[in-house]
C-alpha positions as CSV (number, residue, x, y, z in Angstrom):
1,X,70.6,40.5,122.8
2,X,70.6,38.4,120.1
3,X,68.8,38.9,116.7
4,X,69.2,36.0,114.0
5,X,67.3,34.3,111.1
6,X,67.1,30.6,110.7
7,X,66.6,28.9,107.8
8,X,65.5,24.9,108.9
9,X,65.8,22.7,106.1
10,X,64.6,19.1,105.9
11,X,61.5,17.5,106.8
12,X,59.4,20.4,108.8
13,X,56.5,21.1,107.4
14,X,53.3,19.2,107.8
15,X,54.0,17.4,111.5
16,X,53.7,20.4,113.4
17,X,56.9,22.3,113.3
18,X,55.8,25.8,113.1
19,X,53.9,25.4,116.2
20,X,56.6,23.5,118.5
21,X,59.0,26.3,117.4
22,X,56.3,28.8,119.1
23,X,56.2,26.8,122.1
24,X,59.9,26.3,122.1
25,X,60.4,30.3,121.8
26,X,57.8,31.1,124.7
27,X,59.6,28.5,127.0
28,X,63.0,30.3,126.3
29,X,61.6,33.5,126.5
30,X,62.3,34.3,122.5
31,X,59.9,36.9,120.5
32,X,59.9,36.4,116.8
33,X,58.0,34.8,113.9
34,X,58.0,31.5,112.2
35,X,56.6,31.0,108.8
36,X,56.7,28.2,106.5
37,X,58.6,28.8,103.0
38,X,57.7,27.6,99.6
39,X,60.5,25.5,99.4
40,X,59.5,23.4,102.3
41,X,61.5,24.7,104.5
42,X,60.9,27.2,107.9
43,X,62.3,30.5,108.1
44,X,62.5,31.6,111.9
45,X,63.5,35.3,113.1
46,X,63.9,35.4,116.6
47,X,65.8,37.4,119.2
48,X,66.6,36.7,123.2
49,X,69.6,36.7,125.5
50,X,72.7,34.3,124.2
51,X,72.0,31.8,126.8
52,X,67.9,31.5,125.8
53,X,68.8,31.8,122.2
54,X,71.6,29.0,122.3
55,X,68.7,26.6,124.0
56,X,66.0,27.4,121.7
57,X,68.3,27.1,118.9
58,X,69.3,23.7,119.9
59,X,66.0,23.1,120.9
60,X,64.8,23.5,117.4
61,X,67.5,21.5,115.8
62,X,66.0,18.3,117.4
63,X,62.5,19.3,116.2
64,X,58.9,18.4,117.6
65,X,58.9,14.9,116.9
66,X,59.8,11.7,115.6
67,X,58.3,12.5,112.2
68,X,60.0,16.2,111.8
69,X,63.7,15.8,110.6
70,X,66.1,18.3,110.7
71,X,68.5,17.9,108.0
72,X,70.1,21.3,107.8
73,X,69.8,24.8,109.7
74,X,71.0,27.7,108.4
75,X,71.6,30.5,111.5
76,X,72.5,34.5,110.7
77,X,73.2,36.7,113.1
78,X,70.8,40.0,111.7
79,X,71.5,43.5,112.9
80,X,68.9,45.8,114.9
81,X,66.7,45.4,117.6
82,X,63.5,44.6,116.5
83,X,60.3,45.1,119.1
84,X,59.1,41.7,119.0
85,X,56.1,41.7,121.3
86,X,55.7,38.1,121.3
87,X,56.5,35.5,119.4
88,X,53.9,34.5,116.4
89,X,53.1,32.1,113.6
90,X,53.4,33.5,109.8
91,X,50.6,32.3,106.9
């Protein structure tokens, strides 16, 4: 399995990005959170096989639509094996 943190950076927050990242995880079979950061950016942490994760990352990297842009993401591998029962949006 693998457990990382993502850090998206650029324009993601107001058209929807949070909730195409859900989608994106339950298509790809990922558990994990999304939350939006102060900054303006989305922190992601998410864990699935390497062959779902390496879709969803890339996935995400495109973003929802044509008014997200993803400027920068930022991926960690974290260690542990979290029980992520499904994957859900952070207030």
């Amino acid at each position: 399995m693998k457990y990382v943190s993502v850090n998206v950076h650029g324009r993601v927050q107001g058209v929807g990005f949070r909730y195409f990242t859900q989608h994106t995880a339950l298509e790809c079979n990922i558990t994990g959170w999304v939350k939006n950061e102060d900054d303006g950016s989305v922190y992601i942490e998410a864990i699935g096989n390497e062959e779902d994760m390496s879709r969803f990352l890339e996935l995400i990297k495109k973003g929802p639509s044509r008014f997200a842009n993803v400027h920068e993401m930022d991926v960690t591998a974290l260690e542990g094996n979290p029980k992520f029962k499904s994957f859900q949006i952070k207030y």
